[in-house]
C-alpha positions in Angstrom: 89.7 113.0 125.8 92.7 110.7 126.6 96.1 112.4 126.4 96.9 109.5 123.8 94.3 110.2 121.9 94.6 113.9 122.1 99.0 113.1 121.1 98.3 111.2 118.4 95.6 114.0 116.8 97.7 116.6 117.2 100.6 115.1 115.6 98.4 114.0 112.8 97.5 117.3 112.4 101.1 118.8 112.2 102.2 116.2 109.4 98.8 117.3 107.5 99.9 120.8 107.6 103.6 119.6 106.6 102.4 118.3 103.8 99.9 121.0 102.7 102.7 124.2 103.3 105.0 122.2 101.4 103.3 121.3 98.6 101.3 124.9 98.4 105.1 125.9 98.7 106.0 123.5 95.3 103.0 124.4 93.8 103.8 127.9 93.3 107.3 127.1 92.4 105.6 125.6 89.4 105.4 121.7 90.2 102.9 119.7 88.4 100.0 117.4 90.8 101.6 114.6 88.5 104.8 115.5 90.1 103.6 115.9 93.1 101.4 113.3 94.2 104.1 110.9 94.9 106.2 113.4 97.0 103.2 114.5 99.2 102.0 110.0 99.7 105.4 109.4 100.8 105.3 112.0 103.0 102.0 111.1 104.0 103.2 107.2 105.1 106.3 109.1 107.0 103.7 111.0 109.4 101.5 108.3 109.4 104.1 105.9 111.2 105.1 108.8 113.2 101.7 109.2 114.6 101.6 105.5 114.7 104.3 105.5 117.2 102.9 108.2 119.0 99.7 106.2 119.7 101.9 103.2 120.6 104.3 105.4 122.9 101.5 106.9 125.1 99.2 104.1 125.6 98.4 103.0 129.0 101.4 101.3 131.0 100.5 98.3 133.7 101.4 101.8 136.1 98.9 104.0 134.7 95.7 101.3 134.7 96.4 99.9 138.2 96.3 103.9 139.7 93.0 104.3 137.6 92.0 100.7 139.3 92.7 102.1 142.6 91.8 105.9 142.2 88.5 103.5 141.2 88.0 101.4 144.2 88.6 104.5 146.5 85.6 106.4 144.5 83.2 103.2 144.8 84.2 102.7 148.5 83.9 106.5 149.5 80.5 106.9 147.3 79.0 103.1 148.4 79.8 104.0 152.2 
């Protein structure tokens, strides 16, 4: 798994468990799902551009794919020779 894929997952996975604590946490303080519905889908759309821009920030830089390319070539030369 790529570490942007694996980044972006993870902090999926935190906002998800954001939002469930804290609305388990307003639930018991007696909030309604009426009430609460629009609190947890704006929250949702927060972590949702946060993971988002955690996709964007670790995709692969013109640095990162021409090392793969290379670490590439070397594997094909060493395994064709």
């Amino acid at each position: 798994m790529s570490n942007r894929l694996k980044r972006a997952l993870v902090t999926a996975a935190r906002g998800a468990a954001v939002i469930l604590l804290l609305g388990a946490f307003r639930m018991a303080r007696g909030a309604s799902l009426a009430g609460l519905a629009p609190w947890a889908v704006g929250w949702a759309v927060i972590f949702a551009a946060i993971t988002w821009y955690t996709w964007w920030f670790y995709g692969d830089s013109p640095k990162a794919l021409a090392l793969q390319a290379k670490a590439e070539a070397k594997r094909a030369q060493r395994l064709g020779s």
